[in-house]
N, CA, C and O atoms as a GROMACS GRO file, in nm:
protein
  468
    1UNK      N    1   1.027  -1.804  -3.231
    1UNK     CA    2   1.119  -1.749  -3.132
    1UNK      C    3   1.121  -1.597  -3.142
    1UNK      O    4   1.128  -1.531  -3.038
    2UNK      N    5   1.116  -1.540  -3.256
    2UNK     CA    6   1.139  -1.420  -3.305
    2UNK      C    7   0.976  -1.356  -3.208
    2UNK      O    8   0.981  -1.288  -3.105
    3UNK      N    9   0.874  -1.393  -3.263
    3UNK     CA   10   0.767  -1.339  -3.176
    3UNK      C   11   0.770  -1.334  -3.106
    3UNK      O   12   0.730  -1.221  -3.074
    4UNK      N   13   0.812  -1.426  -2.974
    4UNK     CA   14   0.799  -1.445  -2.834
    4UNK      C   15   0.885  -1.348  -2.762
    4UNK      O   16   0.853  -1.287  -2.660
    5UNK      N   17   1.057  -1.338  -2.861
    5UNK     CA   18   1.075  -1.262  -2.835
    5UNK      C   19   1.077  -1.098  -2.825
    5UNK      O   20   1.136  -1.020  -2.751
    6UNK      N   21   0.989  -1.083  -2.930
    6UNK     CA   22   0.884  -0.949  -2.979
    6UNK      C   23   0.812  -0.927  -2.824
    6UNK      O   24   0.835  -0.835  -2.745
    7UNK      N   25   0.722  -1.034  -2.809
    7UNK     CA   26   0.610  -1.001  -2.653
    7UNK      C   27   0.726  -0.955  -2.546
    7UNK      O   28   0.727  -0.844  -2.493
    8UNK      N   29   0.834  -1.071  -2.519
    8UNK     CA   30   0.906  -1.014  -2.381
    8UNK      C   31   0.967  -0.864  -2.404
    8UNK      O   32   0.982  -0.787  -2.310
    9UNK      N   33   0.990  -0.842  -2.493
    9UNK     CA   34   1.062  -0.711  -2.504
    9UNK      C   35   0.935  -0.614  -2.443
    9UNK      O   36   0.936  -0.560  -2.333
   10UNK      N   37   0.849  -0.608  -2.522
   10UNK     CA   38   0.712  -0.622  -2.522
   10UNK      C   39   0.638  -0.567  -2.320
   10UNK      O   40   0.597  -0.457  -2.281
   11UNK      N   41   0.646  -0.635  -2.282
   11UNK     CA   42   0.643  -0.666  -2.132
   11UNK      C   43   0.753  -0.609  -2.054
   11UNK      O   44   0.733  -0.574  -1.938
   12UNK      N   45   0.895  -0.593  -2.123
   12UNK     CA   46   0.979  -0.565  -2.042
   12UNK      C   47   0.976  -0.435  -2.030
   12UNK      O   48   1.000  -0.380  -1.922
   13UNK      N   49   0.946  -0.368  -2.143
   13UNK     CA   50   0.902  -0.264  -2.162
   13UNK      C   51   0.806  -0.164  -2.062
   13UNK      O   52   0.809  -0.043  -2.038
   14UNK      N   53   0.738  -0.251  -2.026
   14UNK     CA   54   0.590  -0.232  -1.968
   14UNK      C   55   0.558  -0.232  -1.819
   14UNK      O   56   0.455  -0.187  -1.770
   15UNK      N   57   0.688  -0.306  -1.735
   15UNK     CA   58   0.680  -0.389  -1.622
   15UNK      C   59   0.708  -0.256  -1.504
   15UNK      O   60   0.671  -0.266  -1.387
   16UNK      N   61   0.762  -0.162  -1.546
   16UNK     CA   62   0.770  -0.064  -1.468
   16UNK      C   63   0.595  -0.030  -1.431
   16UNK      O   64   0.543  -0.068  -1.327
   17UNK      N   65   0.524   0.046  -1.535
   17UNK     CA   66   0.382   0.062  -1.547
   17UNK      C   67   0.349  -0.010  -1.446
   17UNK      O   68   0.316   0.030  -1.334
   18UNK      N   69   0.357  -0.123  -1.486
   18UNK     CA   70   0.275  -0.197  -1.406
   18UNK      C   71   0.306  -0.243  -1.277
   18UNK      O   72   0.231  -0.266  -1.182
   19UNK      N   73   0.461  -0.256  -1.290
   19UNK     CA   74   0.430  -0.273  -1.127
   19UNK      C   75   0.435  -0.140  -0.997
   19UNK      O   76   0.430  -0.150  -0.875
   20UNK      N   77   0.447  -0.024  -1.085
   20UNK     CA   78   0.429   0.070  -1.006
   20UNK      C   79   0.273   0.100  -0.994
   20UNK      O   80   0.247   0.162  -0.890
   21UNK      N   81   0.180   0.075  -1.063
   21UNK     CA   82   0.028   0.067  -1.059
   21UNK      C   83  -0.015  -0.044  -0.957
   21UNK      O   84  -0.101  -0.031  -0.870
   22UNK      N   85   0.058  -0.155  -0.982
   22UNK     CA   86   0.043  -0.270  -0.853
   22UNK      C   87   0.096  -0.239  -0.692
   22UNK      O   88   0.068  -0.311  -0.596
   23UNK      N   89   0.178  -0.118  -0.686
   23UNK     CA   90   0.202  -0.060  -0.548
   23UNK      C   91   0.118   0.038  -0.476
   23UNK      O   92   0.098   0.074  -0.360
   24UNK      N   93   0.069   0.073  -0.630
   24UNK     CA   94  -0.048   0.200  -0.605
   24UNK      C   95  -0.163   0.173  -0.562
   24UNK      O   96  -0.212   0.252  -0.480
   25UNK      N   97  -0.236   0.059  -0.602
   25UNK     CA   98  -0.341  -0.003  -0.556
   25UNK      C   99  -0.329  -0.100  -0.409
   25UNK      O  100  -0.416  -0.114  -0.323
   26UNK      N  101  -0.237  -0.140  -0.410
   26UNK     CA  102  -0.149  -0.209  -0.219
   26UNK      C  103  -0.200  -0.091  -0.169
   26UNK      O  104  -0.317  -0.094  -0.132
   27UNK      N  105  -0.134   0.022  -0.159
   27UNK     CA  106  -0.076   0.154  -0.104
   27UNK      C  107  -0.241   0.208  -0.089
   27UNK      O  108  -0.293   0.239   0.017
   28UNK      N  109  -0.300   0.208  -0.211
   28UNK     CA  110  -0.483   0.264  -0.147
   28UNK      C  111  -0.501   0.194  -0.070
   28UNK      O  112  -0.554   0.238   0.032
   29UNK      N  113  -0.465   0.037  -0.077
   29UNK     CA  114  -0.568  -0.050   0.002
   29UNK      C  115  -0.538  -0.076   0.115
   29UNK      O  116  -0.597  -0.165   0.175
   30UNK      N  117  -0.455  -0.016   0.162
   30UNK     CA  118  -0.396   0.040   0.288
   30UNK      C  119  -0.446   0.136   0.338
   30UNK      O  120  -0.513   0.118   0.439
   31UNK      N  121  -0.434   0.247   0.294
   31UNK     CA  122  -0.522   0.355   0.324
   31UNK      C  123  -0.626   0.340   0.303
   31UNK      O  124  -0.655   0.459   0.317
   32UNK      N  125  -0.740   0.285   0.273
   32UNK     CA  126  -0.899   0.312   0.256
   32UNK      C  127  -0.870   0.209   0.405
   32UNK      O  128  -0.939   0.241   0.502
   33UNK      N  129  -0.774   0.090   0.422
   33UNK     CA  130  -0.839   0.018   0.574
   33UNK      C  131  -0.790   0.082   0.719
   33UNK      O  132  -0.821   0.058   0.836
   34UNK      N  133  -0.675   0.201   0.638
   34UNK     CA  134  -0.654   0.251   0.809
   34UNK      C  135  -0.755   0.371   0.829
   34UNK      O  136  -0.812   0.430   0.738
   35UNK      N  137  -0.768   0.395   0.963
   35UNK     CA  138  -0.827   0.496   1.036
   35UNK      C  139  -0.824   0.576   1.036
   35UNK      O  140  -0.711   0.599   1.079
   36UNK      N  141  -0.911   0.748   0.998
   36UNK     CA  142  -0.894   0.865   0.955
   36UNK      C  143  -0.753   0.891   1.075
   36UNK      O  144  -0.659   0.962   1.041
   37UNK      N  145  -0.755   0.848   1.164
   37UNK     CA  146  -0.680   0.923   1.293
   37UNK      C  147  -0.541   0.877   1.223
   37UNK      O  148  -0.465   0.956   1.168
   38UNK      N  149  -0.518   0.734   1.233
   38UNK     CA  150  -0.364   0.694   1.105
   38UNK      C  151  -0.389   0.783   1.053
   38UNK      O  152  -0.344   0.894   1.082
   39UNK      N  153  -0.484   0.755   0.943
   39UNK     CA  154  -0.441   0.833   0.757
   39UNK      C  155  -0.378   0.992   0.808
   39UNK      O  156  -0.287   1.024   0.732
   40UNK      N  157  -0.401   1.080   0.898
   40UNK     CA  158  -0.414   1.193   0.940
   40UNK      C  159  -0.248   1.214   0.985
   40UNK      O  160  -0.171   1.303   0.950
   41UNK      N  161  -0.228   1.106   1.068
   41UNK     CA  162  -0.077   1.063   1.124
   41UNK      C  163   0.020   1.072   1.023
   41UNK      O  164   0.111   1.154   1.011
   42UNK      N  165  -0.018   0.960   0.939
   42UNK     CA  166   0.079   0.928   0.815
   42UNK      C  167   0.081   1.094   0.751
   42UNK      O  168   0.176   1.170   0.766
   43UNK      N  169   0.021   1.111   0.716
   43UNK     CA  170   0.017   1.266   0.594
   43UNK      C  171   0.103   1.374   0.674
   43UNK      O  172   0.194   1.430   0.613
   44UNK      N  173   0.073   1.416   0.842
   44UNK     CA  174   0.170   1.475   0.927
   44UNK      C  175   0.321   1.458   0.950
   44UNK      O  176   0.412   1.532   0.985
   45UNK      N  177   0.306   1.298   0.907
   45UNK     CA  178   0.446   1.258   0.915
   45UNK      C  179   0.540   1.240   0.797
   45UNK      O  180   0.662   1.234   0.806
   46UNK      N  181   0.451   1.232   0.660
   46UNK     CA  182   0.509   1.223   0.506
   46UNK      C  183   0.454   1.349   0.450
   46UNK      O  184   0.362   1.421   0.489
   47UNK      N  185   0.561   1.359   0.314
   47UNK     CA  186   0.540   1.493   0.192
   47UNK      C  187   0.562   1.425   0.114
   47UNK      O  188   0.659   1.350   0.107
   48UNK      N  189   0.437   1.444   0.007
   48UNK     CA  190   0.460   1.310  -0.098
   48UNK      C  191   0.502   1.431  -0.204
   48UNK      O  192   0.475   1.551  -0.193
   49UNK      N  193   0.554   1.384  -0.283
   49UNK     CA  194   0.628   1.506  -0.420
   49UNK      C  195   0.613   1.397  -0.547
   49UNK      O  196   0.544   1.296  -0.540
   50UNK      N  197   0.696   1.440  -0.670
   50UNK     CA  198   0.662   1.358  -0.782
   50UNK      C  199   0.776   1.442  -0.872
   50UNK      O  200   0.802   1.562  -0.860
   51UNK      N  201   0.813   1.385  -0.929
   51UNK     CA  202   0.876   1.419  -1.063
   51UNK      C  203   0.852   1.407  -1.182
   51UNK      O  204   0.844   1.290  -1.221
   52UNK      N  205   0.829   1.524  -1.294
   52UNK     CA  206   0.860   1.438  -1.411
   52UNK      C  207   0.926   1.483  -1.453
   52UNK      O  208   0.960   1.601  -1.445
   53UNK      N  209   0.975   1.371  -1.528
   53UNK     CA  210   1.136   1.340  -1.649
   53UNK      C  211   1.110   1.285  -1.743
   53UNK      O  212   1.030   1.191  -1.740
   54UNK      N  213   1.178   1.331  -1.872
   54UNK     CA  214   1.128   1.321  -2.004
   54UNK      C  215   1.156   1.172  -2.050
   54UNK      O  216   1.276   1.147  -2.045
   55UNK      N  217   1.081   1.071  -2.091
   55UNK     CA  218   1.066   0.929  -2.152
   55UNK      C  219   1.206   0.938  -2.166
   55UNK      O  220   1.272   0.917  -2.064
   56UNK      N  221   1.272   0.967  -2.285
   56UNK     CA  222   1.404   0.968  -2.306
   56UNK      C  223   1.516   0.897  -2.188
   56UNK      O  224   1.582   0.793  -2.196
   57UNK      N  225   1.506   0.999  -2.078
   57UNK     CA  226   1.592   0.978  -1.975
   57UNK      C  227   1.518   0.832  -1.922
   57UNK      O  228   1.594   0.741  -1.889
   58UNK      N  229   1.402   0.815  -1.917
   58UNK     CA  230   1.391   0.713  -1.791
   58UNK      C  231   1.459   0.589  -1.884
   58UNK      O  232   1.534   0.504  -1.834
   59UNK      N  233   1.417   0.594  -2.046
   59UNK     CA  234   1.517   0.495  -2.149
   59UNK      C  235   1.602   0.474  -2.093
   59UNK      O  236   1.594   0.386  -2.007
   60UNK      N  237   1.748   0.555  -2.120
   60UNK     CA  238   1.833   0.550  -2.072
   60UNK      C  239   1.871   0.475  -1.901
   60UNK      O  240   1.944   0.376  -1.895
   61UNK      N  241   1.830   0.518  -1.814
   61UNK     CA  242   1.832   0.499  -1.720
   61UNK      C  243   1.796   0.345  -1.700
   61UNK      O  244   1.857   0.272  -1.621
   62UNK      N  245   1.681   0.300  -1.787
   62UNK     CA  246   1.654   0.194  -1.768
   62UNK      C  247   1.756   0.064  -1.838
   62UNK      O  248   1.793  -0.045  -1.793
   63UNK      N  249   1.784   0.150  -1.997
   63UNK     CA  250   1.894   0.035  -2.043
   63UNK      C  251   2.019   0.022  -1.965
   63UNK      O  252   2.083  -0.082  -1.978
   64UNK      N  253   2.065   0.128  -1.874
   64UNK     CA  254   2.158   0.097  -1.785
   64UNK      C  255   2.178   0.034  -1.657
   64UNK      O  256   2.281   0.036  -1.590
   65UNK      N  257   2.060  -0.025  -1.629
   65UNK     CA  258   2.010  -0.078  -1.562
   65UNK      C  259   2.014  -0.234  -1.547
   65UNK      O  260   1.944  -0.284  -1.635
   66UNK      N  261   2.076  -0.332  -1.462
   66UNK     CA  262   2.025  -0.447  -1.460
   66UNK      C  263   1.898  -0.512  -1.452
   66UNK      O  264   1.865  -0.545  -1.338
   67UNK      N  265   1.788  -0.550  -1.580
   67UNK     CA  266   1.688  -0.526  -1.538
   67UNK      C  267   1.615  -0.650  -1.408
   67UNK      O  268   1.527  -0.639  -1.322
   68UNK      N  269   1.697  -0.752  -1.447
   68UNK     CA  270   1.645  -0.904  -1.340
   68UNK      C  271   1.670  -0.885  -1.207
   68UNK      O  272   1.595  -0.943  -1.129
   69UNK      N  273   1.782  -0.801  -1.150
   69UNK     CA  274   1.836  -0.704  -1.028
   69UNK      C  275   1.688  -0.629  -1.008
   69UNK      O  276   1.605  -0.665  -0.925
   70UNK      N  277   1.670  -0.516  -1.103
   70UNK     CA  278   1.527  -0.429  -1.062
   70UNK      C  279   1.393  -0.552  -1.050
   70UNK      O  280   1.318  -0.532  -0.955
   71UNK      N  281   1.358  -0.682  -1.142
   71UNK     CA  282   1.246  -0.744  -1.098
   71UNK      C  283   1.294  -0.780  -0.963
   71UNK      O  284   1.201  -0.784  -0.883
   72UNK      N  285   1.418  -0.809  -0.908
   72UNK     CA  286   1.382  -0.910  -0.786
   72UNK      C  287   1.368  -0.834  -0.686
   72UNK      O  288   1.305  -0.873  -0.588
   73UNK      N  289   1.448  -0.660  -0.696
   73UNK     CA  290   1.422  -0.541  -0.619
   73UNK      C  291   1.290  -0.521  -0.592
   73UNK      O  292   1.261  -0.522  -0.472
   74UNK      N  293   1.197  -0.501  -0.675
   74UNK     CA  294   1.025  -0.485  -0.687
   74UNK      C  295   0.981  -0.603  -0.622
   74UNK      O  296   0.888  -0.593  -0.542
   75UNK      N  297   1.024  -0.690  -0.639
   75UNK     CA  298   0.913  -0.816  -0.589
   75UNK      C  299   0.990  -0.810  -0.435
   75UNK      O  300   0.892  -0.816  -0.361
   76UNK      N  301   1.095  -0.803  -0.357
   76UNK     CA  302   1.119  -0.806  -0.242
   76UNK      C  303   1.050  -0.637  -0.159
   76UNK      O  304   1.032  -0.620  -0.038
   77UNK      N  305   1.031  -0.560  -0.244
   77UNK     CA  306   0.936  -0.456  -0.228
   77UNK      C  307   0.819  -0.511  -0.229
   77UNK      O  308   0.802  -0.559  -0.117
   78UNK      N  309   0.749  -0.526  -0.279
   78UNK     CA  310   0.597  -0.597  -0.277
   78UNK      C  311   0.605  -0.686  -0.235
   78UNK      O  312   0.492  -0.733  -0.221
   79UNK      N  313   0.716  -0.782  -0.184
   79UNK     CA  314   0.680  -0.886  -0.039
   79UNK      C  315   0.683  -0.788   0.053
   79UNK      O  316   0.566  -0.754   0.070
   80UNK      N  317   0.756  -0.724   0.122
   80UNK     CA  318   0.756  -0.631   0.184
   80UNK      C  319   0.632  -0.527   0.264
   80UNK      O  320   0.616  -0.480   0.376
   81UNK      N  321   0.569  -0.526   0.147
   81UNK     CA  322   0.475  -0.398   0.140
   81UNK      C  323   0.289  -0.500   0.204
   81UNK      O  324   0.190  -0.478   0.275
   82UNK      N  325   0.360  -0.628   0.100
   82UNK     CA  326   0.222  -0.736   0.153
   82UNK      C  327   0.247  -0.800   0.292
   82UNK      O  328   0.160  -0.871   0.342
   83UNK      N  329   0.373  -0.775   0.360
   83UNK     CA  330   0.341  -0.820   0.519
   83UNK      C  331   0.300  -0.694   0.604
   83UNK      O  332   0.212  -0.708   0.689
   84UNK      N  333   0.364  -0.562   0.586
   84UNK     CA  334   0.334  -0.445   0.612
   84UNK      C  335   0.169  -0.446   0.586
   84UNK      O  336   0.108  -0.394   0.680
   85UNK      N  337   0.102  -0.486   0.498
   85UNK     CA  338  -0.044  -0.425   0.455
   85UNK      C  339  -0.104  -0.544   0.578
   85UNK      O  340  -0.196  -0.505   0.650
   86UNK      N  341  -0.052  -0.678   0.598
   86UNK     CA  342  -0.114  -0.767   0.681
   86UNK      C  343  -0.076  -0.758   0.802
   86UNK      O  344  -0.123  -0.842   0.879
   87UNK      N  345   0.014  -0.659   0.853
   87UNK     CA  346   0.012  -0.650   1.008
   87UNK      C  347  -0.028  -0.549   1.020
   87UNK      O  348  -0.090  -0.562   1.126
   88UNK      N  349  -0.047  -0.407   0.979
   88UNK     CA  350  -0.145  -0.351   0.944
   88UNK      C  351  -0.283  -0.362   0.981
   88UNK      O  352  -0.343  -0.293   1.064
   89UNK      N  353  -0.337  -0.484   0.889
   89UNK     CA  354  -0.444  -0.500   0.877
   89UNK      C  355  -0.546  -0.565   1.030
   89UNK      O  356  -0.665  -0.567   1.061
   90UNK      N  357  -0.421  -0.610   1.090
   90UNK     CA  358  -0.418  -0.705   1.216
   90UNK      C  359  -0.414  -0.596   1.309
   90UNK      O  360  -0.518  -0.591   1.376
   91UNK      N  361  -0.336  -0.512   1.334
   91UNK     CA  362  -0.352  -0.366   1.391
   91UNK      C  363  -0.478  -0.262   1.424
   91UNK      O  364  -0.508  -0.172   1.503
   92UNK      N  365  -0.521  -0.323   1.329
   92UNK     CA  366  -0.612  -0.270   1.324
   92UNK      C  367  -0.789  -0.318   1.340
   92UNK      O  368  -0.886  -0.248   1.371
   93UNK      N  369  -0.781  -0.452   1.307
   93UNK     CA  370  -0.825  -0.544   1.346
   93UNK      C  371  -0.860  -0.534   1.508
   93UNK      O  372  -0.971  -0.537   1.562
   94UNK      N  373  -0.723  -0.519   1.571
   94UNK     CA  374  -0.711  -0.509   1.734
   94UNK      C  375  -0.777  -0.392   1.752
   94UNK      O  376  -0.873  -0.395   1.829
   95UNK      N  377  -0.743  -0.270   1.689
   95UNK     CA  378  -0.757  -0.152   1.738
   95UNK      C  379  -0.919  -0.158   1.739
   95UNK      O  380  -0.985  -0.120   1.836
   96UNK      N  381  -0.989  -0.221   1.592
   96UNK     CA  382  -1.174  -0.156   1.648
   96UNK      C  383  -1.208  -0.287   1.718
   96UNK      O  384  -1.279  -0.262   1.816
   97UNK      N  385  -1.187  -0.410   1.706
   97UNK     CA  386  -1.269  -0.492   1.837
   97UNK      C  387  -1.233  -0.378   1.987
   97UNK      O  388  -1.321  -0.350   2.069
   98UNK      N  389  -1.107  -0.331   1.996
   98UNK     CA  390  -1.114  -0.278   2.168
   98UNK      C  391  -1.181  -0.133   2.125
   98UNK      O  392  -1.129  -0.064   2.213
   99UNK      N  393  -1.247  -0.059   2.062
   99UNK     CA  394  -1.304   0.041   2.000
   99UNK      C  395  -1.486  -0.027   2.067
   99UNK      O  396  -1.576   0.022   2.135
  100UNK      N  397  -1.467  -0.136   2.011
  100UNK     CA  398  -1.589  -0.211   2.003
  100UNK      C  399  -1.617  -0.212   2.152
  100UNK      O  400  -1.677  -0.134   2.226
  101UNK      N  401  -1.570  -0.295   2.167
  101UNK     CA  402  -1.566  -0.336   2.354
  101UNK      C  403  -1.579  -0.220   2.419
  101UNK      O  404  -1.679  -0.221   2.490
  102UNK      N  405  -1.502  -0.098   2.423
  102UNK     CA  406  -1.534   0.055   2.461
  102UNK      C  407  -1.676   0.079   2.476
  102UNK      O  408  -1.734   0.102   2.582
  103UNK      N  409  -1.728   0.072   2.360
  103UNK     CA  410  -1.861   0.110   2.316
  103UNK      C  411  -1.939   0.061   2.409
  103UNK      O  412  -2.006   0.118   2.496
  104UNK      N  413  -1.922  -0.086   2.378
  104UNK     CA  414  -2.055  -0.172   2.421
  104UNK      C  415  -2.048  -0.169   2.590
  104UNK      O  416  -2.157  -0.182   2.647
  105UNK      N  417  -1.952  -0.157   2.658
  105UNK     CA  418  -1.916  -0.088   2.783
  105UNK      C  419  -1.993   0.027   2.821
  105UNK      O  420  -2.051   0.047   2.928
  106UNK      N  421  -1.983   0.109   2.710
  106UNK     CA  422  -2.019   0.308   2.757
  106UNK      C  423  -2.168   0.288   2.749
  106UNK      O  424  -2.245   0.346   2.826
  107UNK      N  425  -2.215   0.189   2.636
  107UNK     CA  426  -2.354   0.176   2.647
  107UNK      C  427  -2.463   0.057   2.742
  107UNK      O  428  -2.582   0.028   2.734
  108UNK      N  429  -2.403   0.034   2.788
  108UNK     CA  430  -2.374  -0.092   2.917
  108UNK      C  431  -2.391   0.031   3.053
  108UNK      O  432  -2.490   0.066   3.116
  109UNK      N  433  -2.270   0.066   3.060
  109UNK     CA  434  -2.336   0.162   3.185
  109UNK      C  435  -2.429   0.289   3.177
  109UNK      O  436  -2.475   0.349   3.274
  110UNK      N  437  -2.446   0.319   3.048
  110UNK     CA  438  -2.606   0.412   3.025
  110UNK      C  439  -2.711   0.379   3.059
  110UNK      O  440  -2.773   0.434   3.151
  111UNK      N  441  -2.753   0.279   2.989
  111UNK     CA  442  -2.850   0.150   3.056
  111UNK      C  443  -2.858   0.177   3.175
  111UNK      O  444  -2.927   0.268   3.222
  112UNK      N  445  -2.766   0.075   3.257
  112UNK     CA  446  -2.775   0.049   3.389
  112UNK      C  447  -2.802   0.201   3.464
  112UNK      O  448  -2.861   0.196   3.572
  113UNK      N  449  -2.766   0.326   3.417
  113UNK     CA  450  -2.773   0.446   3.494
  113UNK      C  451  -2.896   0.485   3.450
  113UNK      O  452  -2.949   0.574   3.515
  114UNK      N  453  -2.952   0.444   3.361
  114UNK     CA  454  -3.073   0.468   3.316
  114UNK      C  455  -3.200   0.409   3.384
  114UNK      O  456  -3.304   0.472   3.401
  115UNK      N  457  -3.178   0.283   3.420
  115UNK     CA  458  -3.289   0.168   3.525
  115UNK      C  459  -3.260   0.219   3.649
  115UNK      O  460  -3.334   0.162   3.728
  116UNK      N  461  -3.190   0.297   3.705
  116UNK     CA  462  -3.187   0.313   3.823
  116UNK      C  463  -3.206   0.434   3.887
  116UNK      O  464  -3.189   0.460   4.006
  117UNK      N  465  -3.252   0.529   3.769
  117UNK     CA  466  -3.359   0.665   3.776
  117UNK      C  467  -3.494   0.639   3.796
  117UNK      O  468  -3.574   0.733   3.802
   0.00000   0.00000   0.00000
């Protein structure tokens, strides 16, 4: 019991790390699938900043903290973030098939203006 409870401490410890690394990689994989013209949008429209604060404080902060309140906070964030990344993804989806269709259109009537020189 004593070990096991060694690991969860262990993990509990840890779960910030990680699940802020698990938003970080969502959050690329979002951006590497939207469109320079989005990605360009988003950055016009956000200022990303950062803080740092000394281990100490985030301690604190964290033992004052309900921590099962903050897991279910994070995971309704990362449900969140995984329907956002899938309508998104569907968005976009739409956006290059009619990108597509454009194309094959513009090169459709080249052709045809082309056979008839």
């Amino acid at each position: 019991i004593a070990f096991m409870g060694n690991t969860f401490a262990r993990v509990l410890q840890q779960k910030t790390a990680v699940l802020t690394r698990t938003k970080a990689l969502i959050i690329l994989e979002m951006y590497c699938q939207t469109s320079t013209k989005r990605r360009t949008q988003i950055e016009e429209e956000n200022q990303w900043t950062y803080i740092t604060v000394p281990k100490a404080t985030l301690d604190m902060i964290d033992e004052s903290t309900n921590q099962n309140h903050d897991l279910l906070k994070i995971q309704a964030e990362m449900t969140e973030l995984k329907v956002e990344l899938a309508k998104t993804k569907s968005e976009m989806i739409t956006e290059f098939r009619f990108e597509l269709h454009n194309t094959v259109e513009k090169i459709a009537m080249m052709l045809a203006k082309k056979e008839f020189h």
